[in-house]
C-alpha positions in Angstrom: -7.0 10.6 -34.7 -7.3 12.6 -31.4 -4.1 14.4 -30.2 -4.1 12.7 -27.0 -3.9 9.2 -28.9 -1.6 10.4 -31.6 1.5 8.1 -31.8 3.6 11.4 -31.6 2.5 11.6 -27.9 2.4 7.7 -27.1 6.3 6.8 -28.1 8.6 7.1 -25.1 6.1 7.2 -22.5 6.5 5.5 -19.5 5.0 2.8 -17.2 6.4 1.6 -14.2 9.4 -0.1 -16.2 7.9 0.0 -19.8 8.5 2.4 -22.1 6.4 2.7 -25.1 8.2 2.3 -28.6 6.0 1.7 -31.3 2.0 1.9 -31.7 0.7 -1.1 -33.1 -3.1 0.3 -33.6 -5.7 -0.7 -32.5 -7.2 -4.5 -32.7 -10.7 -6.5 -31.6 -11.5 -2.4 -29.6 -8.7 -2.2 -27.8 -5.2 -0.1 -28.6 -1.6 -2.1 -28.4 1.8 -0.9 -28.4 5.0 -2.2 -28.6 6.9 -2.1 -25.0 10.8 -2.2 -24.0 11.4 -3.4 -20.7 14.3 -1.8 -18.6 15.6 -5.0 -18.5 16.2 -5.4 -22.0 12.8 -7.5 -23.3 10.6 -6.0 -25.8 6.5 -7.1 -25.5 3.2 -5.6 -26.6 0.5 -4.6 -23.9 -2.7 -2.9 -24.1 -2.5 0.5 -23.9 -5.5 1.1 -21.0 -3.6 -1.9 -19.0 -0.3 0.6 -19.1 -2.6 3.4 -18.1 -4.6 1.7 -14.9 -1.1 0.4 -13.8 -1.8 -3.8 -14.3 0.9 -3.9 -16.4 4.2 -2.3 -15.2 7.1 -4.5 -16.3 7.7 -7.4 -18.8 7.1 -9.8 -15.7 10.7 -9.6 -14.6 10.0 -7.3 -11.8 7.4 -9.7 -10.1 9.9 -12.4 -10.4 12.7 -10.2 -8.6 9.8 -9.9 -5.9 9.5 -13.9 -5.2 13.1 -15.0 -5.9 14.4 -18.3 -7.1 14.1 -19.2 -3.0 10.4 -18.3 -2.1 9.0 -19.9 -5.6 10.4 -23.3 -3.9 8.0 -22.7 -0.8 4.9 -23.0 -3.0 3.3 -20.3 -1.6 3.1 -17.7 -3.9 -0.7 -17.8 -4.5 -1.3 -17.6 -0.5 -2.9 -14.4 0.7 0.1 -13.4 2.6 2.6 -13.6 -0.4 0.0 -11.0 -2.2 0.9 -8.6 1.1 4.0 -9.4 1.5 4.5 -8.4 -2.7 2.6 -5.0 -1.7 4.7 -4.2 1.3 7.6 -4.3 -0.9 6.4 -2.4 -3.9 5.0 0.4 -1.5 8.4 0.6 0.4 11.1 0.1 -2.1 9.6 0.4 -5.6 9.6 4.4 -6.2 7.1 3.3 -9.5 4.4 2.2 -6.8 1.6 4.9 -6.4 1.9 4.7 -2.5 5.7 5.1 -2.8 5.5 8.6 -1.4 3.3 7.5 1.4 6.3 4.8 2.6 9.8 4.5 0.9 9.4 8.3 0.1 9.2 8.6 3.7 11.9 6.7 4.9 9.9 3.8 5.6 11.5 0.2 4.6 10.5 -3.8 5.2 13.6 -5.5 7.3 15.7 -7.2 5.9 14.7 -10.7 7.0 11.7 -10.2 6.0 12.1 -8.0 2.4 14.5 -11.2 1.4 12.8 -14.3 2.2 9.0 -14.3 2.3 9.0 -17.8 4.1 10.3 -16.0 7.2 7.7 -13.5 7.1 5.4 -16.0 6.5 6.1 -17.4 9.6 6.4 -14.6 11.4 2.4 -13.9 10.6 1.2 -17.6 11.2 3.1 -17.5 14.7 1.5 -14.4 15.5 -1.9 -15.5 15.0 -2.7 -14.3 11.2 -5.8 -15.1 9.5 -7.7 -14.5 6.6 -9.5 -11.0 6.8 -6.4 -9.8 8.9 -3.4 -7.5 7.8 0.0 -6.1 9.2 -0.6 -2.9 10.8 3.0 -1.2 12.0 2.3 0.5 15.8 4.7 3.3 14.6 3.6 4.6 11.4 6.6 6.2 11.5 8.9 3.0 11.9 9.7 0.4 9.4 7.9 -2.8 8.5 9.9 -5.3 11.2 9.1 -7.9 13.9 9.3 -4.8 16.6 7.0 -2.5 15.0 4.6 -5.1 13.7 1.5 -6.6 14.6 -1.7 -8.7 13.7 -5.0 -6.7 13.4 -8.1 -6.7 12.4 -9.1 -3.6 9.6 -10.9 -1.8 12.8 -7.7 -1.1 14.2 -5.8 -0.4 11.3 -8.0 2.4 10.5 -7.4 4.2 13.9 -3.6 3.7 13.7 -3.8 5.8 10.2 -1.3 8.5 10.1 -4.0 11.2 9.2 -5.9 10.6 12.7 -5.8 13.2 15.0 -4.9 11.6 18.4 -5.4 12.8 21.6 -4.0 12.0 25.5 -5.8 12.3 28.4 -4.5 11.4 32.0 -1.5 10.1 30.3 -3.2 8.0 27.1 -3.3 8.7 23.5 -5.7 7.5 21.8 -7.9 8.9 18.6 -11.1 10.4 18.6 -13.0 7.2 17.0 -11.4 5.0 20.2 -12.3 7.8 22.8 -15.6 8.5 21.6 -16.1 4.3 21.9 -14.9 4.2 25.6 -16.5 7.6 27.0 -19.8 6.9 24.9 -19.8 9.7 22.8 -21.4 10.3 19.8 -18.3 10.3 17.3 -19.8 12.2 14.7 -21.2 15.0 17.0 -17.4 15.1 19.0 -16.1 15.7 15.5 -17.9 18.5 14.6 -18.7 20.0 17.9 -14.0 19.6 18.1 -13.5 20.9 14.7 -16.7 23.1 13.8 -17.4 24.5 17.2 -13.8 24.5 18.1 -15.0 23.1 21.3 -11.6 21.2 23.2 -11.9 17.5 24.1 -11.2 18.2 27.5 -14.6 20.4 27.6 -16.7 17.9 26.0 -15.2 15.1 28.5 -16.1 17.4 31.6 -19.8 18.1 30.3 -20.1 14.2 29.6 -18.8 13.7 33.5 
């Protein structure tokens, strides 16, 4: 048996809230293993579903996430509950692979909002949510709250990203992609000519003029 799959090296590892405590083998191709959840329940799982992160808990954790009080909305299978779950996870989960990106940073969903999906949920719909929209916060830097919040379309979520490199001119920030949109520039070419060339915005705007 490979060293990497040895059941020397699979007992006591974790996953999320699992941690492996016996190997069971394998059975129809696929490797199980014996799990004990942190809250006390024992289960088996497939090994690659521990690895690729679909299974992280004995279930208990997704039931923490909806709460005896949002299961009675009978919403759970609406679009909104699934970002709603991930807005959670991301912020106050330190298991979640984009913990370090959020909760890691500070970052946290309201109160109002982390207890009770239904007021969220209301929030969205009031605001104009629709399929193919998401929650984009206008301070990447703030917390996930009706203040900081706002309806938009994957277009704009993508320029609010923390790694964009804005720049203000005559008073406005904006990033390059949005510039480059309103002055009629060729984005790639500003990008390269910026970072490449080391040419400064300001330059390239006066040329354009």
């Amino acid at each position: 048996m490979p060293k990497h799959l040895s059941t020397i090296d699979l007992l006591g590892n974790r996953y999320g809230r699992l941690v492996i405590i016996e190997d069971l083998g394998l059975k129809d191709h696929f490797r199980y293993v014996k799990c004990k959840c942190d809250c006390g329940i024992v289960k088996n799982f497939r090994l690659n579903g521990l690895r690729m992160g679909s299974s992280t808990s004995c279930g208990c954790y997704r039931q923490e996430i909806a709460g005896t009080s949002n299961i009675l909305h009978g919403l759970t299978k609406h679009p909104l509950f699934t970002i709603w779950t991930n807005m959670r996870q991301r912020c106050h989960w330190e298991e979640s692979k984009q913990y370090v990106d959020y909760g890691g940073r500070g970052i946290i969903v309201c109160d109002e909002w982390r207890k009770d999906f239904k007021v969220f949920f209301d929030w969205c719909i009031t605001n104009n949510w629709n399929k193919g929209l998401t929650i984009d916060r206008r301070n990447n830097d703030g917390n996930y709250e009706p203040d900081n919040c706002r309806i938009v379309n994957n277009t704009i979520q993508q320029r609010n990203k923390r790694s964009n490199i804005n720049y203000t001119i005559d008073g406005i920030t904006k990033c390059l992609k949005e510039w480059c949109l309103e002055l009629g520039l060729n984005y790639k070419l500003t990008h390269q000519r910026l970072n490449r060339d080391h040419i400064p915005l300001s330059k390239l705007l006066a040329v354009k003029k």
